[in-house]
C-alpha positions as CSV (number, residue, x, y, z in Angstrom):
1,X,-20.6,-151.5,-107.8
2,X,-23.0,-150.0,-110.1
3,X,-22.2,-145.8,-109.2
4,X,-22.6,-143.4,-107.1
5,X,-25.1,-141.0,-105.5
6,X,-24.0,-137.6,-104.1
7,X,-25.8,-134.9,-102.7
8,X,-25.0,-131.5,-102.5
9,X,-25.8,-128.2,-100.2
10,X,-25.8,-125.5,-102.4
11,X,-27.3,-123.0,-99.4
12,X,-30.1,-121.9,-100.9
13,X,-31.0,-125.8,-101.8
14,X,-29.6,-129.4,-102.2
15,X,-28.9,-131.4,-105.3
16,X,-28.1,-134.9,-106.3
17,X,-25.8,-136.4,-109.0
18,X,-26.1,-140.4,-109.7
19,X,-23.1,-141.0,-111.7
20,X,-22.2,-144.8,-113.1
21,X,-18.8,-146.4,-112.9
22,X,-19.5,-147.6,-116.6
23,X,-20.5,-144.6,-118.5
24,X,-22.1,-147.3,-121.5
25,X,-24.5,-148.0,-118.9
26,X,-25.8,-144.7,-118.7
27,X,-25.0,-141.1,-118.9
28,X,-24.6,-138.7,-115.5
29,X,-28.2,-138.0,-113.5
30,X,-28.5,-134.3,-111.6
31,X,-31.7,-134.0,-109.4
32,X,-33.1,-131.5,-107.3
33,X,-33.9,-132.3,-103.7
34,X,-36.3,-130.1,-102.1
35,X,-36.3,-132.9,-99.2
36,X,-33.0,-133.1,-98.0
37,X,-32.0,-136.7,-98.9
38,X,-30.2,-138.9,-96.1
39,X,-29.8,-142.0,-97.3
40,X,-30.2,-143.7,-100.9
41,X,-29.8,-146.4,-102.5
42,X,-28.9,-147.6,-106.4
43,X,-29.4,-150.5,-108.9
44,X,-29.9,-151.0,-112.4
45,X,-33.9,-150.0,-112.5
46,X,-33.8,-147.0,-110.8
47,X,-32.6,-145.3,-107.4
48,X,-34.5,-144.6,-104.0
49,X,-34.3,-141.7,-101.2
50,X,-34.7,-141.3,-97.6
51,X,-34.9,-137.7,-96.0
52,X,-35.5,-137.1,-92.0
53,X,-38.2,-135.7,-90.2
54,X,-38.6,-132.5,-91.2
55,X,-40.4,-128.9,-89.9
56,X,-41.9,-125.9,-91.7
57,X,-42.0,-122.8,-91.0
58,X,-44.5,-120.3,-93.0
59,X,-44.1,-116.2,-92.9
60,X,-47.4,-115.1,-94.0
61,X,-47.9,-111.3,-94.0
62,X,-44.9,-110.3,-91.8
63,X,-46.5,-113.1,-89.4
64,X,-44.7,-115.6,-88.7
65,X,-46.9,-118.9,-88.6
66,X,-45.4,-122.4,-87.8
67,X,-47.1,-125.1,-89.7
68,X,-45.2,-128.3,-88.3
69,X,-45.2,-130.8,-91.0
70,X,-42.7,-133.6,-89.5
71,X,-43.2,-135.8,-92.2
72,X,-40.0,-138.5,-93.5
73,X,-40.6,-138.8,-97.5
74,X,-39.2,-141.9,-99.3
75,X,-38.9,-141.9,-103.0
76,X,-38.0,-144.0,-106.2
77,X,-36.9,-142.7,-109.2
78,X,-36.9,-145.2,-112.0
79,X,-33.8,-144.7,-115.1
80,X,-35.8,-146.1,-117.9
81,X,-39.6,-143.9,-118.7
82,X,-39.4,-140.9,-115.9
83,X,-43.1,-140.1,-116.1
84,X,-44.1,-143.8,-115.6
85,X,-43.2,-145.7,-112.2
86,X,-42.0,-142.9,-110.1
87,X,-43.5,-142.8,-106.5
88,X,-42.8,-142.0,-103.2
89,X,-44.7,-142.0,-100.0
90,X,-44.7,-140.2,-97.0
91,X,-44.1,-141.1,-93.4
92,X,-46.2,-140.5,-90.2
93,X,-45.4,-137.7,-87.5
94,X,-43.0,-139.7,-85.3
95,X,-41.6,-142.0,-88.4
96,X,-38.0,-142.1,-89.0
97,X,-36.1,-143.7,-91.9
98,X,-33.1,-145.3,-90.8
99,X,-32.0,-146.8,-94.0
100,X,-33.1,-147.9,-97.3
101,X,-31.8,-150.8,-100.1
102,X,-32.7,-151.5,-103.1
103,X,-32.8,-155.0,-105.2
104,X,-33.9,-156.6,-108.5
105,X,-37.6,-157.5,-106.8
106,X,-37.8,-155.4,-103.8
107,X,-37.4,-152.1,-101.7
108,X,-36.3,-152.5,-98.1
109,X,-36.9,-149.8,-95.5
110,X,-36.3,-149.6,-92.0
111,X,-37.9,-147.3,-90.0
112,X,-38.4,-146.0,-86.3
113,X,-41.5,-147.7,-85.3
């Protein structure tokens, strides 16, 4: 086992920490997640996230507007150059991610449709 991921609900938003079993590998990883992250998944290149459908709600001058925006967002975050390589994409209306995994050559996703 190469580490963990954790995420955290700090009330007012979520976090992540990647932490490796062997700390020569690499040193402690804190992210923000403005997504909500369900599911992830680890290896040596990098780490990927999974959030659920998700709504929005707008106040705009004391009115309240609903902009539904049920997206799913998946993303990779790579541990060598941070500016190069990371992505993510996002998922239609009635997508769901139901679970993500990670190897050397490949991302795996399964989804709802």
């Amino acid at each position: 086992m190469l580490g963990t991921i954790t995420s955290h609900d700090q009330d007012t938003h979520h976090t992540i920490d990647i932490e490796f079993h062997d700390i020569n590998f690499g040193r402690a990883i804190h992210l923000k997640d403005p997504h909500g992250y369900f599911c992830a998944a680890l290896n040596v290149e990098g780490a990927c996230f999974g959030s659920k459908l998700s709504s929005m709600l707008e106040e705009e001058e004391g009115v309240e507007k609903t902009a539904i925006a049920r997206t799913c967002i998946y993303k990779f975050v790579p541990f060598g150059t941070w500016e190069e390589g990371e992505w993510s994409c996002t998922f239609g209306e009635n997508e769901q991610i139901l679970g993500i995994n990670l190897s050397f050559a490949l991302v795996g996703l399964a989804e709802s449709m």
